[in-house]
C-alpha positions in Angstrom: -78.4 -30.2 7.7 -79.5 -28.2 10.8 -75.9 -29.5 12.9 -73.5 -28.9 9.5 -74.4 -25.2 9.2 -74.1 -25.0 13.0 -70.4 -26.6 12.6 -69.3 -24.7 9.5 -70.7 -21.4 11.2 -68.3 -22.5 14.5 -65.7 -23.3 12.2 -65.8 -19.9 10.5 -65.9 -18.0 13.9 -62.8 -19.6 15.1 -60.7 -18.6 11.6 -61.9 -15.4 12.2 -60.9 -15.1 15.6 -57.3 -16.5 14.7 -54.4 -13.8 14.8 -53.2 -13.3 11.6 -49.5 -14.8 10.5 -46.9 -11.9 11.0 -45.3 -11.5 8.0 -41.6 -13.0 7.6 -39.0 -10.0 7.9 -36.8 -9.7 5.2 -33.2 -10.2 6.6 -30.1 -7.7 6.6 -28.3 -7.0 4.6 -24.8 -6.3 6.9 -22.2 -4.3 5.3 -18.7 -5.5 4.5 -16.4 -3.6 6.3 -14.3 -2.0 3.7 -10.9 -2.1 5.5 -11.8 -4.2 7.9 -8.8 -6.8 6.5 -6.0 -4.5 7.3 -6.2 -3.7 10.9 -3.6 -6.4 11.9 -1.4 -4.8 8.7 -1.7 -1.1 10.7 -0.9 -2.4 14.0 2.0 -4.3 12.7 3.7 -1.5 11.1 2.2 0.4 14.0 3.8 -1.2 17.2 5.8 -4.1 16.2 9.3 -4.4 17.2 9.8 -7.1 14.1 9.0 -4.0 11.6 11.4 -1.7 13.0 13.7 -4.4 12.7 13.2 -5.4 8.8 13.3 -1.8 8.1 16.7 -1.4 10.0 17.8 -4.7 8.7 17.1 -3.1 5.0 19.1 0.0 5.7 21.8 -1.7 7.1 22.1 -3.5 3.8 21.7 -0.5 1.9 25.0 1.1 4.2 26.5 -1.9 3.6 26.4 -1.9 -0.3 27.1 1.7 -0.3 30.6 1.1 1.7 31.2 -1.8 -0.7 31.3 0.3 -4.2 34.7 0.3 -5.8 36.4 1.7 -8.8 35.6 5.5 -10.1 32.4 6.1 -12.3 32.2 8.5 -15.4 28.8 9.6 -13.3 27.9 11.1 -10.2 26.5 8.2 -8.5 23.0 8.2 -6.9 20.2 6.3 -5.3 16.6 6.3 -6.3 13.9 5.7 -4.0 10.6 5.8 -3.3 9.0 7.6 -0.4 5.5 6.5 1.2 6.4 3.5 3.4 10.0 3.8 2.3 10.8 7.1 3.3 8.3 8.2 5.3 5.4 5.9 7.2 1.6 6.6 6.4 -0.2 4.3 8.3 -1.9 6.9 10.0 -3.7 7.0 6.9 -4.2 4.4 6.7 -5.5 4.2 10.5 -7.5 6.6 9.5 -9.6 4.3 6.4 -9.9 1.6 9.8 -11.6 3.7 11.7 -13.6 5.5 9.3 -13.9 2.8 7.7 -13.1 4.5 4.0 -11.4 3.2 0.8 -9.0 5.5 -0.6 -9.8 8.4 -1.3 -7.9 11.2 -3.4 -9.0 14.0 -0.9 -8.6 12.2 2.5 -4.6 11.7 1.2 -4.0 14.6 0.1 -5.8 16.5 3.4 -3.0 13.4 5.4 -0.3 15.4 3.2 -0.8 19.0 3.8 -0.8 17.8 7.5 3.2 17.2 6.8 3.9 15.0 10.5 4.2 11.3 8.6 7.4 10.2 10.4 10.1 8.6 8.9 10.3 5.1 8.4 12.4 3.5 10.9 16.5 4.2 10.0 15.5 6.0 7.0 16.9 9.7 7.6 20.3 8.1 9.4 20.5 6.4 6.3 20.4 9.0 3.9 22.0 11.3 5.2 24.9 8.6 5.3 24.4 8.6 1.3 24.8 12.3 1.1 28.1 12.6 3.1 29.6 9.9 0.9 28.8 12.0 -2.4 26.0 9.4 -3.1 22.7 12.1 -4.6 19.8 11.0 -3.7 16.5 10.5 -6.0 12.7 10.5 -4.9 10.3 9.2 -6.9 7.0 8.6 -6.0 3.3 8.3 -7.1 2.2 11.1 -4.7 0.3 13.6 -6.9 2.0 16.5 -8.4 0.0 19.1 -6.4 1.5 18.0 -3.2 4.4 18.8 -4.2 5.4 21.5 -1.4 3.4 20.0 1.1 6.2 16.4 0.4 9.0 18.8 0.6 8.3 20.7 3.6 7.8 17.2 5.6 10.5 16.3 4.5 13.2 19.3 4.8 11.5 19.1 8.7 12.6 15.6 9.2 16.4 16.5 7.7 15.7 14.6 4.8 18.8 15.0 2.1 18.2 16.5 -1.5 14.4 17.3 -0.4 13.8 19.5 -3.5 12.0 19.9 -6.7 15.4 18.9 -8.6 15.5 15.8 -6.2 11.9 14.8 -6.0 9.3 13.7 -8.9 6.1 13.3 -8.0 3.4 11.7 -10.5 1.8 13.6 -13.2 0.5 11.9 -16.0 0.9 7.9 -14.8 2.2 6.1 -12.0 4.6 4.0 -14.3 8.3 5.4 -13.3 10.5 4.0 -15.8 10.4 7.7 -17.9 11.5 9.3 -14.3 13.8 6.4 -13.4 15.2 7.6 -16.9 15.8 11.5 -16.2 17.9 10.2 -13.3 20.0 7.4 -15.6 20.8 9.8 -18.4 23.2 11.5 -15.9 24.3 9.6 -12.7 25.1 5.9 -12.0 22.0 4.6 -9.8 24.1 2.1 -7.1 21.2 1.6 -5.2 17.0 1.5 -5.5 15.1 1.4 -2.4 11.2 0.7 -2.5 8.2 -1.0 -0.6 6.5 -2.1 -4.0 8.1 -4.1 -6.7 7.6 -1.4 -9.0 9.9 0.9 -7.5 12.3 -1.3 -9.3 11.7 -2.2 -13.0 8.8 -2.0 -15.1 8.5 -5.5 -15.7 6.4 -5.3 -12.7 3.9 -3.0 -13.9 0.2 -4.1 -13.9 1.3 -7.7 -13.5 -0.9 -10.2 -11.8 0.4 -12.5 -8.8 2.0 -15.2 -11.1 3.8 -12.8 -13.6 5.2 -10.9 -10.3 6.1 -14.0 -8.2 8.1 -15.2 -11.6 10.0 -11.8 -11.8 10.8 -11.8 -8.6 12.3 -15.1 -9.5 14.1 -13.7 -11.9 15.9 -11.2 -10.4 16.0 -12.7 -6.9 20.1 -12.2 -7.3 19.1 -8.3 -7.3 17.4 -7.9 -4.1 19.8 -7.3 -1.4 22.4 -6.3 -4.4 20.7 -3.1 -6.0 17.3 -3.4 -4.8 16.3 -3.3 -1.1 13.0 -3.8 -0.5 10.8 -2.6 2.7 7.8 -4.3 4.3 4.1 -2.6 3.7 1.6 -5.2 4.4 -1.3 -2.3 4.4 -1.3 -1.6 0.6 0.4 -1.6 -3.0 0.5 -4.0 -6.1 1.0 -7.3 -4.4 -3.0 -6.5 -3.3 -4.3 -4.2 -6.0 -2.7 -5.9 -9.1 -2.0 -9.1 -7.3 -4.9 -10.1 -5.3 -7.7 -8.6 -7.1 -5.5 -9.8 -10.3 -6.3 -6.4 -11.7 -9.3 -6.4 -12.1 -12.8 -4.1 -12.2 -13.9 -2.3 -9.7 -15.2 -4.5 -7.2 -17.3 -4.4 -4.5 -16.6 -4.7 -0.7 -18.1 -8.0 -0.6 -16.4 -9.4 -3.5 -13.0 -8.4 -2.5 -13.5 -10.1 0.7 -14.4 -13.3 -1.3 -11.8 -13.2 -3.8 -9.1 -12.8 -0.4 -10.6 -15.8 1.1 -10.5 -17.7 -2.1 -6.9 -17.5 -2.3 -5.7 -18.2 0.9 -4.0 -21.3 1.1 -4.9 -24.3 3.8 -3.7 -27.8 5.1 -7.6 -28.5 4.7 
């Protein structure tokens, strides 16, 4: 009896003399990066000599088509087109939302707007101007907000744009569906020509599609692009991602969005 209490005393010492565990940290949580995706998109339109191109190459059709018209018109005739990354290029916006790593935001754009330096896209005011000596009026709509409305015009009139005006130019107000605007300009000219970056630009049967109703309209009026519509690259934003991608959804988070990407990228494995 005398050696176990001597053991279980010995025994006791040495637990007590034992370091307790150190508790197990609890691991990070690391932030998505919320425009992390899109930094090869910015340098693209950025630097690359194979943007330039396409957007030359899309002008150059557009000349094209406009020298091939024949026959007189009961209407004036004019072009509609849209103006962020078809008129003039934003990605320093959208440089911006890399670096500070942002999502849109209504204020950061409209503080990029009343800047008034976006350049033009690459051929863009050759082009146009082109249109305007040949009689051809020229139409922009876009889903800029109303307020910046003098802000779009001034960058504009600097950069020699043609028919930069408040009869010319209609900005979003209510909704970013443009059929009713596409409208105000059909009731009284022939529209020859529409110029966009986003498939919505063009016809309403685009609006708030998902990927498979846009790839099958597209497929529908594939004999239209290069005819009336000319379309210009934006691989930084628009429908094909936020209506497309994301399939319209809710309001995902970071995190999600990057899971849903990688879901739908296609592999050999």
């Amino acid at each position: 009896m005398k050696y176990l209490s001597l053991l279980l005393s010995v025994v006791f010492m040495a637990s007590c003399a034992m370091p307790s565990p150190e508790p197990t940290p609890t691991p990070e949580v690391t932030r998505m990066p919320v425009k992390e995706h899109v930094v090869s998109s910015v340098l693209w339109q950025q630097h690359s000599a194979e943007y330039r191109a396409l957007c030359y190459q899309a002008f150059n059709i557009a000349a094209l088509r406009l020298q091939q018209l024949e026959g007189a018109s009961e209407k004036p005739l004019a072009i509609i087109t849209d103006i962020d990354e078809t008129v003039l290029d934003n990605s320093p916006y959208s440089g911006m939302q890399v670096q500070e790593d942002l999502e849109f935001d209504k204020n950061d754009w409209i503080e990029w707007g009343k800047q008034q330096s976006a350049p033009e896209v690459p051929g863009a005011v050759e082009f146009f101007n082109f249109a305007d000596s040949l009689g051809v009026e020229v139409f922009y709509i876009s889903n800029r907000y109303h307020v910046q409305i003098d802000e779009t015009l001034a960058n504009m009139q600097a950069l020699d744009l043609p028919n930069a005006d408040t009869s010319h130019v209609f900005l979003k107000t209510e909704t970013s569906e443009k059929q009713a605007r596409r409208d105000r300009v059909l009731n009284d000219y022939e529209v020859v020509l529409y110029l966009g970056d986003n498939l919505s630009d063009f016809s309403s049967v685009f609006d708030g599609q998902g990927t498979a109703a846009r790839n099958q309209s597209a497929k529908d009026l594939q004999a239209s692009f290069g005819d009336q519509f000319i379309v210009f690259p934006n691989p930084m934003y628009g429908d094909w991602e936020s209506k497309g991608i994301y399939e319209a959804g809710r309001d995902w988070s970071s995190s999600e969005m990057d899971s849903i990407r990688k879901s739908k990228i296609r592999s050999f494995r």
